[in-house]
C-alpha positions in Angstrom: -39.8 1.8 -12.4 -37.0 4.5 -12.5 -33.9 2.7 -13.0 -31.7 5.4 -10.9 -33.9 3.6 -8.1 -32.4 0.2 -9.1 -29.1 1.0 -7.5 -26.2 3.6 -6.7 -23.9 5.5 -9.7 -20.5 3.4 -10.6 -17.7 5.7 -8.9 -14.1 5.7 -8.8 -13.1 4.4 -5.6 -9.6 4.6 -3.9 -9.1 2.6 -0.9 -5.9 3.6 0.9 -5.2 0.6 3.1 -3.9 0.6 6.8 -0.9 -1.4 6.5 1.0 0.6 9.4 4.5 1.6 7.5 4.0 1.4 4.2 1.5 1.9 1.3 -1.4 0.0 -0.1 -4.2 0.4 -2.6 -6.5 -0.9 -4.2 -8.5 1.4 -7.3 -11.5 -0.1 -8.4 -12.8 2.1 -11.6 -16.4 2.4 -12.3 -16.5 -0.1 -15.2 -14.9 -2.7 -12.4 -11.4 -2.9 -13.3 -9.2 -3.3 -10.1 -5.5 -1.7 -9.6 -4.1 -2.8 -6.8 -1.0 0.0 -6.2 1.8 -1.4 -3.8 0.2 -4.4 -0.6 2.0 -2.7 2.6 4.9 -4.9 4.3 4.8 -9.5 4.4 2.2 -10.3 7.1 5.3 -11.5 9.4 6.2 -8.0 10.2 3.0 -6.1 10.4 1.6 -5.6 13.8 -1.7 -6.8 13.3 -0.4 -9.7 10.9 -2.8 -8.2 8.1 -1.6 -6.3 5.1 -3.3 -4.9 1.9 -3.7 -8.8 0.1 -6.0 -9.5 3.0 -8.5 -6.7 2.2 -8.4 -6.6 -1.4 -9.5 -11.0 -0.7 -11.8 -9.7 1.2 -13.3 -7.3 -0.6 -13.5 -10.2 -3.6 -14.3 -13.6 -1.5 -16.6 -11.8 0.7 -18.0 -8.1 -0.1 -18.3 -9.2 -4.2 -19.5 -12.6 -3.9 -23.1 -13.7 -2.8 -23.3 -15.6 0.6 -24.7 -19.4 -1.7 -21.5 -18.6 -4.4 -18.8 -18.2 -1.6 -17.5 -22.2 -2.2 -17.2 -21.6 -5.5 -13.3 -21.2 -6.9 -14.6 -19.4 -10.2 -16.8 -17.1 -8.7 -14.0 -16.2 -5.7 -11.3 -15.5 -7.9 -9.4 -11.8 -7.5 -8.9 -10.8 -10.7 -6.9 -7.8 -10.9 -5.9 -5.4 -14.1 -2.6 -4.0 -13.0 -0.7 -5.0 -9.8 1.7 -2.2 -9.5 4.8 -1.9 -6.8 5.7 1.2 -6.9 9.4 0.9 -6.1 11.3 -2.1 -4.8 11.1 -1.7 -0.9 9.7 -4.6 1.0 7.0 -2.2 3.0 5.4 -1.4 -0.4 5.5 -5.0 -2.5 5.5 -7.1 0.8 1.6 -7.3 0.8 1.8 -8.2 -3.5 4.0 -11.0 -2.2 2.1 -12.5 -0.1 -1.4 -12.1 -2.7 0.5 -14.4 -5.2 3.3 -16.3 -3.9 2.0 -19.9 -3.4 3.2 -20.8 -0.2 1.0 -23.1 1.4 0.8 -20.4 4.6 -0.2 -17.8 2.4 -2.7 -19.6 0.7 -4.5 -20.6 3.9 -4.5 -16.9 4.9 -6.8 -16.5 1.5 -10.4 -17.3 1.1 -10.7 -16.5 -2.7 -10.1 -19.1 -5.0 -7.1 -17.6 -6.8 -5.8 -14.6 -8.3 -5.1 -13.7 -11.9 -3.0 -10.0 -13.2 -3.3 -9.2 -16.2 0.0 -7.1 -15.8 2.7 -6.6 -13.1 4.2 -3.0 -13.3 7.1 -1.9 -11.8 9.9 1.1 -11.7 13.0 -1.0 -13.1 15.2 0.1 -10.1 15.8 -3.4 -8.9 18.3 -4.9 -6.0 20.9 -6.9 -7.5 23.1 -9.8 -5.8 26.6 -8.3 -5.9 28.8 -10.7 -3.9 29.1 -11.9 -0.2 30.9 -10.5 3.0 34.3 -11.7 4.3 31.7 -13.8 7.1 29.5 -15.3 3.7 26.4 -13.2 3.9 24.8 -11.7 0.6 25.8 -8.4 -0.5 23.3 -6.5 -2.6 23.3 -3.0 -4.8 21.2 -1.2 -7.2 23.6 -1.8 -10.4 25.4 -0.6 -12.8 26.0 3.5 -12.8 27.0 5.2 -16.0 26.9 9.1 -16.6 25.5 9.7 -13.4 22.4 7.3 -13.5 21.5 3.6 -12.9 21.4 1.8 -16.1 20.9 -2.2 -14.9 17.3 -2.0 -14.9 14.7 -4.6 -15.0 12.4 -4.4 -18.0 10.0 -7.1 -19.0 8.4 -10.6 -18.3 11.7 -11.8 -20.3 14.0 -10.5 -18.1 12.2 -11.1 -15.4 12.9 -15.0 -16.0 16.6 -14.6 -16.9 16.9 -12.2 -13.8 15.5 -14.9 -11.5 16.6 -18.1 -12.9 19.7 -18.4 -10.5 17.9 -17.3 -6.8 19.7 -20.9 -5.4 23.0 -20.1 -6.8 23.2 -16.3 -7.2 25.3 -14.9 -10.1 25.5 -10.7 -10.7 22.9 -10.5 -13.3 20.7 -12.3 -10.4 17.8 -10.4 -8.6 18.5 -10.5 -4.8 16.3 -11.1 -1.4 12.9 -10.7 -0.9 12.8 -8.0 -4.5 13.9 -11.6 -6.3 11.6 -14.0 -4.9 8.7 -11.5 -5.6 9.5 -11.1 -9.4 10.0 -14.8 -9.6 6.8 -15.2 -7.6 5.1 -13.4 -10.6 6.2 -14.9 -13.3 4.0 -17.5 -12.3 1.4 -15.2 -12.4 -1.4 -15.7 -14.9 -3.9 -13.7 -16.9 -7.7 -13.9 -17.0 -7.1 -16.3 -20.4 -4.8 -18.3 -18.9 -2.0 -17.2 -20.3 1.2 -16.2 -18.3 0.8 -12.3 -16.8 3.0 -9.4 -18.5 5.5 -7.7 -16.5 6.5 -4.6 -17.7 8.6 -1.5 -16.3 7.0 1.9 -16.3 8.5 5.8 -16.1 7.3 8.7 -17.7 9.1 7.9 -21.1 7.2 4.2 -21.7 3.9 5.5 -22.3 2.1 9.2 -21.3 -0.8 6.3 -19.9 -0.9 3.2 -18.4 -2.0 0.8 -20.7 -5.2 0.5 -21.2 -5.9 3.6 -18.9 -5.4 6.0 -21.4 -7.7 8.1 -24.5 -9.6 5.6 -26.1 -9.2 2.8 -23.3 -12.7 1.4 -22.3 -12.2 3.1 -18.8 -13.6 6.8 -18.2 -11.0 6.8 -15.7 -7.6 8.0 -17.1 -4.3 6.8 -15.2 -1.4 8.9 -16.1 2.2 8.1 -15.8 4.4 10.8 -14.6 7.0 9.0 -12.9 10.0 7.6 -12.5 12.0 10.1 -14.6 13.3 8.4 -17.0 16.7 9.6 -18.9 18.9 8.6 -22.1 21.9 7.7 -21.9 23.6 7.0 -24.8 20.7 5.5 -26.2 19.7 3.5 -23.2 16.9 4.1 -20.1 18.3 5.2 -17.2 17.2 6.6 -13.8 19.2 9.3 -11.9 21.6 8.3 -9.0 20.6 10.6 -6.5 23.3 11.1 -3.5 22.9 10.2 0.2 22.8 6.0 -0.3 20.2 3.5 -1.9 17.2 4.0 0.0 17.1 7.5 -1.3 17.0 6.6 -4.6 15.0 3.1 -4.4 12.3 5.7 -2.6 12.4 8.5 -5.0 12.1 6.5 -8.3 8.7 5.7 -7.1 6.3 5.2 -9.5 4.1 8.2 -9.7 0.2 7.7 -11.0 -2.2 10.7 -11.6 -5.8 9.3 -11.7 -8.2 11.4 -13.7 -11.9 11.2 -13.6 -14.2 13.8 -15.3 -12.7 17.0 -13.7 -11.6 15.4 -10.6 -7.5 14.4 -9.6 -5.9 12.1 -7.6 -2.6 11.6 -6.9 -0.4 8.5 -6.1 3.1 9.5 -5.1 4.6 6.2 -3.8 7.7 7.3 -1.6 8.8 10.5 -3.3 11.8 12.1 -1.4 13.5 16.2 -1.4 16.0 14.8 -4.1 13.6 13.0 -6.8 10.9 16.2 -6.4 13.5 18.5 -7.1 14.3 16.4 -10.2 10.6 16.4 -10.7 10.0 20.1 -10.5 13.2 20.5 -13.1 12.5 18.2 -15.9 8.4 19.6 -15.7 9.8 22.9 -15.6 6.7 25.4 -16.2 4.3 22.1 -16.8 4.8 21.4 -12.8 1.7 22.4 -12.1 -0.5 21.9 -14.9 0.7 18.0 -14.5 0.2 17.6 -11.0 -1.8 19.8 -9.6 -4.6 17.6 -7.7 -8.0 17.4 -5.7 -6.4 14.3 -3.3 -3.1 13.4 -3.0 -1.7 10.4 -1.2 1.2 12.0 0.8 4.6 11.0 0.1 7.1 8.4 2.0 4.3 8.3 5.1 4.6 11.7 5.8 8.5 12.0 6.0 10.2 14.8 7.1 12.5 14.4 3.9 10.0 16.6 1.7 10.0 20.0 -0.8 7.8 22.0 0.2 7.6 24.3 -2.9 6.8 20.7 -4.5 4.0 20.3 -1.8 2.6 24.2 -3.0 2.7 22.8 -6.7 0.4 19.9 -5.5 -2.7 22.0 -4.0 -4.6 19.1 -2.9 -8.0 19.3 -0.9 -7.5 16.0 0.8 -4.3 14.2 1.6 -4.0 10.9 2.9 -1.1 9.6 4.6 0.0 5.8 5.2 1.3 6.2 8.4 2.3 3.5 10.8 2.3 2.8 14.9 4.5 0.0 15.7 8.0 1.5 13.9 10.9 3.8 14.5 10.5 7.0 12.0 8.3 8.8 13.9 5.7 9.3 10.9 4.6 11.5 10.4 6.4 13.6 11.1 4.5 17.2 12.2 5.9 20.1 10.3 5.3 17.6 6.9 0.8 17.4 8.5 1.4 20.7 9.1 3.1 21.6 5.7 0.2 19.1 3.9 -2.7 21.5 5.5 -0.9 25.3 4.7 -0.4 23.9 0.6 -3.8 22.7 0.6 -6.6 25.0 -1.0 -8.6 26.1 1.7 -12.1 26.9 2.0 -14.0 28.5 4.5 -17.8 28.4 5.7 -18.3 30.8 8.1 -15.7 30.3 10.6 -16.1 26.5 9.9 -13.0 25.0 8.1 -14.5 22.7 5.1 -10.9 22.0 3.1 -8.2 21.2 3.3 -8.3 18.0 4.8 -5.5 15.4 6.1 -6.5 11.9 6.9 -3.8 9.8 8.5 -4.5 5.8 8.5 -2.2 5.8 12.2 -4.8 8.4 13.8 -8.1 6.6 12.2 -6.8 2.8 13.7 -8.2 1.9 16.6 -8.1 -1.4 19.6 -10.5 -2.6 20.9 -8.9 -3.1 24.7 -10.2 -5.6 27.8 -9.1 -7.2 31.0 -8.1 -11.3 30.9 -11.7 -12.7 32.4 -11.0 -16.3 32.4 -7.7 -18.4 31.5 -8.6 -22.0 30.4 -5.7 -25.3 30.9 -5.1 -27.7 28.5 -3.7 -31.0 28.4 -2.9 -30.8 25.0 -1.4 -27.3 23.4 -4.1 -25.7 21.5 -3.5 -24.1 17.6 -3.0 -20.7 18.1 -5.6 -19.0 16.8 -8.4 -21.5 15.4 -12.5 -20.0 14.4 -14.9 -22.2 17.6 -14.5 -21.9 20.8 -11.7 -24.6 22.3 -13.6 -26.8 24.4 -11.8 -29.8 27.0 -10.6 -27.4 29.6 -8.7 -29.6 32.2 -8.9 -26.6 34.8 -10.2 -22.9 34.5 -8.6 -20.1 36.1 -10.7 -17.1 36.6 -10.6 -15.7 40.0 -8.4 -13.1 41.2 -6.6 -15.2 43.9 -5.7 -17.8 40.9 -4.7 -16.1 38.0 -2.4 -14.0 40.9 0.2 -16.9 40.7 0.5 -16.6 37.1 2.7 -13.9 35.4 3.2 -12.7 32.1 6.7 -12.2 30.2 6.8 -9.4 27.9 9.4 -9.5 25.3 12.6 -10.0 25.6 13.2 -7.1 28.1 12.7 -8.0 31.2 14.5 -5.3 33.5 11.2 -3.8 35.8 8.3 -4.9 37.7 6.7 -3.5 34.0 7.9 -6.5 32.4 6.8 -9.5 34.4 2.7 -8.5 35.4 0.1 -10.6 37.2 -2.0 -12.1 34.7 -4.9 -10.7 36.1 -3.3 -6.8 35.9 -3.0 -7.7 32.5 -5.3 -5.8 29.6 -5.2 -7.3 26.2 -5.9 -5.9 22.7 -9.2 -7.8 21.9 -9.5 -6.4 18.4 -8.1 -4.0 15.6 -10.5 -1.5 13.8 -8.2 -0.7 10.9 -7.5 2.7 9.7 -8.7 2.3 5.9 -9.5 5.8 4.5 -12.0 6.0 1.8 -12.2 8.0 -1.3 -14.8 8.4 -3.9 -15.4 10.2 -6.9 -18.1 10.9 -9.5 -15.6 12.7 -11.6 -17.6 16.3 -10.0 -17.6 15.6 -6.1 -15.1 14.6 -3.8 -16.3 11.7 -1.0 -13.9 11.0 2.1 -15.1 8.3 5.0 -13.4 6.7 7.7 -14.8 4.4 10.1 -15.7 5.7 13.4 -13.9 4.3 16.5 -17.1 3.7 18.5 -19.2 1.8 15.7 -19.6 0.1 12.1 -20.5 3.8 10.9 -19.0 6.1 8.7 -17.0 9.2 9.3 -17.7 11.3 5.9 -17.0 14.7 4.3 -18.6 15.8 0.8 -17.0 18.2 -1.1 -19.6 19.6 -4.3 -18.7 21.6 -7.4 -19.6 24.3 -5.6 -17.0 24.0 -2.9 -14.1 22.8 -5.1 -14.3 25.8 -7.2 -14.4 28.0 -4.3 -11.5 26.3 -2.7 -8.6 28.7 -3.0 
């Protein structure tokens, strides 16, 4: 027997995860190890209640594990190489929060039987607890400033501890909010062995590689650090304070990851912002190019308008993905940033069919699923709210017209029109999400892109071959 029969070649595979506003990832190389890169927002505030720790349980208590081994702890267990949250805003470690923080509510969410990391990466930038209000609440900043950058940064599994040993009673060299409980959350993480998981803090000055990703690792697939920018001052790591408030800087000292694989590039750009790619493009200087220069790039900050569009040009992806979200107030993305994504792209023309470049958005591939109320069932008792079998005991069922007429619905907390107060039977409800998770593939020569289709379990795919990536101009 041929052995190529016996199954499919190990690829590198990308999963960019519909979390709505926000990023998640999950890199699986082709020896098997598993990155997960940022988890989306906490379940609480994503629209469909799902967020990047649900698929990557999933994917190991249900698309891993043989149907007979699926009650078994050991055989369930996610066990991830690197969990990496690319900067400290909650719509990008939100999802890693809920993967490992124990809370009874998040455990039940979780069919696999656990979770071990053998490291947690992160950037250093870190919110600190820096006081209360005159009316008691929390105040919070990004620490200490000297020489123009932010020098209070958060460094390993040590610090870690000592920066979250005082969450109760908050003193200044205390982590604050939801950044503080998920570092304490994974110091209680544990490796494979048992042993507690490393934490570490990454930038382009702590290693050209991340560990274990680099020459002479035992992956083929190569994961190159080239970001934050890291600076000295006076002997110290510090990260540049760029102007126009926190967010701009908590967003542009995103960790930025190159993944290499035979002659093939992908690019992982967290929330990069105008200010941190200008700072980029400087300290690269005539290397720009040569370091990130890519074949897919995962677009920055959800396609924000705040972008450099010579830093865009330096990129020259054939694919971009976007992590764009429905329910939220940005507006992302934005169009001029699609339509920016496309004109940088190298292009390649068939005929007068375009082939490349290609942007995916995870907001455009989502889809519902939507029907009318048929039949509304009355209880004695109130029922859980959502539970697997049918709920049997009706005490009355309502399912004609002329019944459900006397019942109306209240929408939200807005209840100024007709709009907001609808007959129950008027009513359509969302029956079901087809999530908008955008697929990427690599066997270090050609490029594979899927999404599923709206109107089935198939796949939407594109190949790109040698052929057509060198012709791509």
């Amino acid at each position: 027997m041929n052995k190529r029969h016996l199954g499919g070649e190990a690829l590198l595979e990308v999963y960019i995860i519909d979390v709505g506003q926000g990023d998640g990832l999950l890199v699986v190389t082709p020896e098997g190890h598993h990155v997960m890169v940022d988890g989306g927002n906490i379940r609480k505030n994503q629209q469909g209640g799902k967020n990047a720790a649900d698929f990557v349980d999933w994917k190991f208590a249900r698309d891993y594990v043989n149907f007979k081994d699926r009650d078994n702890v050991e055989k369930t267990k996610i066990r991830l190489d690197a969990m990496i949250a690319s900067h400290n805003d909650l719509d990008h470690f939100g999802g890693l929060w809920d993967l490992i923080d124990q809370d009874e509510k998040n455990l039940k969410e979780l069919d696999a039987g656990g979770v071990t990391i053998e490291t947690v990466y992160h950037a250093g930038l870190s919110w600190w607890f820096n006081g209360h209000t005159a009316s008691g609440k929390t105040k919070r900043s990004l620490g200490t400033v000297s020489n123009g950058n932010y020098t209070k940064l958060l460094t390993n599994r040590s610090s870690a501890l000592a920066a979250t040993a005082n969450l109760a009673n908050p003193d200044f060299d205390t982590l604050n909010g939801s950044w503080g409980k998920f570092i304490a959350a994974a110091t209680q993480c544990k490796r494979n062995s048992g042993a507690p998981s490393r934490i570490d803090r990454i930038s382009d000055k702590t290693g050209k590689f991340l560990p274990g990703f680099g020459p002479g690792g035992d992956s083929d697939c190569q994961m190159r650090v080239l970001g934050p920018i890291e600076s000295d001052v006076s002997g110290q790591p510090g990260l540049k304070r760029f102007p126009d408030g926190t967010s701009k800087n908590t967003n542009g000292h995103s960790i930025v990851l190159r993944l290499d694989y035979g002659d093939r590039r992908i690019l992982l750009t967290g929330d990069l912002n105008t200010h941190s790619q200008n700072h980029i493009m400087e300290t690269f200087g005539s290397n720009f190019t040569t370091e990130y220069r890519c074949d897919v790039a995962k677009g920055c900050h959800h396609g924000s308008h705040d972008v450099s569009y010579k830093f865009l040009d330096g990129l020259r992806p054939l694919v971009t993905v976007i992590s764009s979200g429905d329910a939220e107030t940005h507006d992302h993305p934005r169009p001029t940033i699609v339509a920016a994504s496309a004109l940088t792209g190298r292009r390649l023309l068939e005929g007068d069919h375009l082939v490349a470049p290609m942007v995916y958005m995870t907001e455009v591939a989502r889809s519902v699923g939507i029907t009318k109320i048929g039949q509304m069932n009355e209880y004695s008792e109130p029922q859980p709210k959502y539970e697997r079998k049918r709920p049997v005991g009706a005490k009355k069922v309502h399912n004609t017209k002329d019944e459900m007429a006397h019942y109306r619905l209240f929408l939200g907390s807005s209840q100024s029109s007709s709009f907001d107060w609808p007959r129950l039977d008027t009513v359509k409800a969302v029956s079901g999400i087809r999530y908008g998770l955008i697929n990427v593939r690599t066997d270090g020569k050609r490029i594979f892109t899927a999404q599923l289709e709206e109107s089935g379990g198939d796949w939407a795919y594109h190949v790109l071959n040698e052929q057509q990536i060198t012709d791509a101009r």
